[in-house]
FIKOLPA-578699 format. One record per atom (N, C-alpha, C, O): residue in three letters; x negated, y, z negated. Coordinates in steps of 0.05 Angstrom, whole numbers, plus 32768, in hexadecimal, padded with zeros to 4 digits. Last residue first. Layout:
BEGIN
alaXYZ ...
% end
This chain:
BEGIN
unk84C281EB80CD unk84BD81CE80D6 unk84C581BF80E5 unk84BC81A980E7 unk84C4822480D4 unk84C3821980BC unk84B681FA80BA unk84A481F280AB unk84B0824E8107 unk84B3823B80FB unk84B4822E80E4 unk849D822C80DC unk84C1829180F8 unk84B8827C80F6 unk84BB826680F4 unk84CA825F80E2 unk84C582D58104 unk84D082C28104 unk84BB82B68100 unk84A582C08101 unk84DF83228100 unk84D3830C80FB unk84D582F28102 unk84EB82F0810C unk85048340810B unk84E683508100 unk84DC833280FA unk84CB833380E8 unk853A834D8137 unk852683338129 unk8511833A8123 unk8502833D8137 unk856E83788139 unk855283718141 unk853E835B812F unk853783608118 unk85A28355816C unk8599835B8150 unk857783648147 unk85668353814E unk85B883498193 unk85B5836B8193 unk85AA836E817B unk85A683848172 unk85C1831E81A0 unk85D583328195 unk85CF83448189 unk85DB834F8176 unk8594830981B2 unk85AD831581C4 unk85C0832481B7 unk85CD833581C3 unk857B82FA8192 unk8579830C8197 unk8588831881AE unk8585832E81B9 unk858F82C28182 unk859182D98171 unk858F82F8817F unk859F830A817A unk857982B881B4 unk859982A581B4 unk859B82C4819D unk85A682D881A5 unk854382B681B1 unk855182BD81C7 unk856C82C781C2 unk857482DC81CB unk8539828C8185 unk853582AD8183 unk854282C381A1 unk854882DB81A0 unk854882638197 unk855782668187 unk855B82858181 unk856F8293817B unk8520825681C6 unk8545825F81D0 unk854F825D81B6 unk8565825281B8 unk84F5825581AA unk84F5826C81BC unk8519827181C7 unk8525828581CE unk84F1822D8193 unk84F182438186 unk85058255818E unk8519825F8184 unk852081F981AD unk85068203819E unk8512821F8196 unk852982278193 unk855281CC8189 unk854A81DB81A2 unk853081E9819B unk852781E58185 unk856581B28162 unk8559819B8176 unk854A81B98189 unk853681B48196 unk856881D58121 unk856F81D6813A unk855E81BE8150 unk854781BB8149 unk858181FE80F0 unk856781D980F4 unk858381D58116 unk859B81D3811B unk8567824280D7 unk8577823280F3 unk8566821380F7 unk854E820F80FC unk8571827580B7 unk856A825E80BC unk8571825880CE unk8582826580D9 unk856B82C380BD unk858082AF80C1 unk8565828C80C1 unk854D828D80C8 unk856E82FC8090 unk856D82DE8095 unk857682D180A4 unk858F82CF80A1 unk858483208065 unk85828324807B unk856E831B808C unk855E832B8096 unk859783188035 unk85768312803A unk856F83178053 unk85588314805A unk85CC83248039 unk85BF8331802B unk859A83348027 unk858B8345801C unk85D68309806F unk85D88326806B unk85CD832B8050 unk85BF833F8054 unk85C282C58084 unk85BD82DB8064 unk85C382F3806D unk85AD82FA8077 unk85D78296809E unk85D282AD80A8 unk85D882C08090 unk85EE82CA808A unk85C1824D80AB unk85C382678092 unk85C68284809F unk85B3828980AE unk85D8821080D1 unk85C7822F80D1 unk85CD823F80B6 unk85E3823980AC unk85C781D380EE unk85D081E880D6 unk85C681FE80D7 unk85AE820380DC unk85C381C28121 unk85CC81AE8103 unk85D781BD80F5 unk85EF81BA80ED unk85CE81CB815E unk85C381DA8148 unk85D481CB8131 unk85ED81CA8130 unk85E381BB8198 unk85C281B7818C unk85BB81B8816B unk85A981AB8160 unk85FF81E881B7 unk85F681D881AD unk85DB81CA81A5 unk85C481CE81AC unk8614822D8197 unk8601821D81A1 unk85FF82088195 unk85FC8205817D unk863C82478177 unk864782468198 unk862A822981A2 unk862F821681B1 unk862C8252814D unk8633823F8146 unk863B82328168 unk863F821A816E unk8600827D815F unk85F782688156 unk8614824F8154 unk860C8238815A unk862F82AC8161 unk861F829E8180 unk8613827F8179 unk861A826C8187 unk864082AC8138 unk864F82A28143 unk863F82958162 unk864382818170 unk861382BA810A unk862282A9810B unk863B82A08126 unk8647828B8123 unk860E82EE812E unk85F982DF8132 unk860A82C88127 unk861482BB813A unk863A830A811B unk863C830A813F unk862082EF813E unk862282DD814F unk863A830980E0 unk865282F880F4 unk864882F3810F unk864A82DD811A unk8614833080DA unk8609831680D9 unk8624830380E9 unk862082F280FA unk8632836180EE unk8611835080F8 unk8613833A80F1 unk8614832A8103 unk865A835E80D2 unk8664835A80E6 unk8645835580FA unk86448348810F unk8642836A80A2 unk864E835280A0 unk8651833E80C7 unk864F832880D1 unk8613839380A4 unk8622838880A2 unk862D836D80A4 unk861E835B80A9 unk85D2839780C1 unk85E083AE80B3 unk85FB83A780A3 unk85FE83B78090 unk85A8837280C1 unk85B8837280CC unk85C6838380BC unk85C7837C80A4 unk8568835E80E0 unk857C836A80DE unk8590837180DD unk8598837880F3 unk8544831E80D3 unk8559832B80E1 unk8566833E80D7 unk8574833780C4 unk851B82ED80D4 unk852082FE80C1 unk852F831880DB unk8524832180F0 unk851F82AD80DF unk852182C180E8 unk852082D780D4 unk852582CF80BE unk850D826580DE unk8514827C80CF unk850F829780D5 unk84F7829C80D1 unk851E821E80F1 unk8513824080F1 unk8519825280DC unk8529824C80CB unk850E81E080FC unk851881F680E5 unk850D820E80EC unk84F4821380EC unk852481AC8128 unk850E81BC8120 unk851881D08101 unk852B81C980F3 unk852281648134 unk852D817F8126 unk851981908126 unk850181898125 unk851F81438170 unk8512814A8157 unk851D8164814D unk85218177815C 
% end
């Protein structure tokens, strides 16, 4: 079953949002992702749950002021 998230994420630059675009695309599982530097954002329609998507983000050191399931 798909799911949809949405993170609200820090990210100072280009080279922030790249490091999170790149871990995300490293994982399987994941249909589609958005990673907004300027909304400083990320989506994610993913088979996996919450908890190892916010994991997965937050490895890179980014800080996440937010999140939610979408659906």
């Amino acid at each position: 079953m798909s799911h949809k998230y949405h993170f609200d994420v820090t990210m100072a630059c280009s080279g922030c949002s790249g490091a999170i675009e790149r871990v995300l695309k490293k994982q399987d599982g994941i249909a589609n992702y958005n990673v907004s530097l300027e909304n400083q954002t990320v989506d994610v329609e993913t088979d996996k749950d919450y908890d190892s998507i916010y994991n997965v983000i937050q490895k890179t050191g980014k800080k996440i002021n937010g999140g939610k399931v979408v659906s």
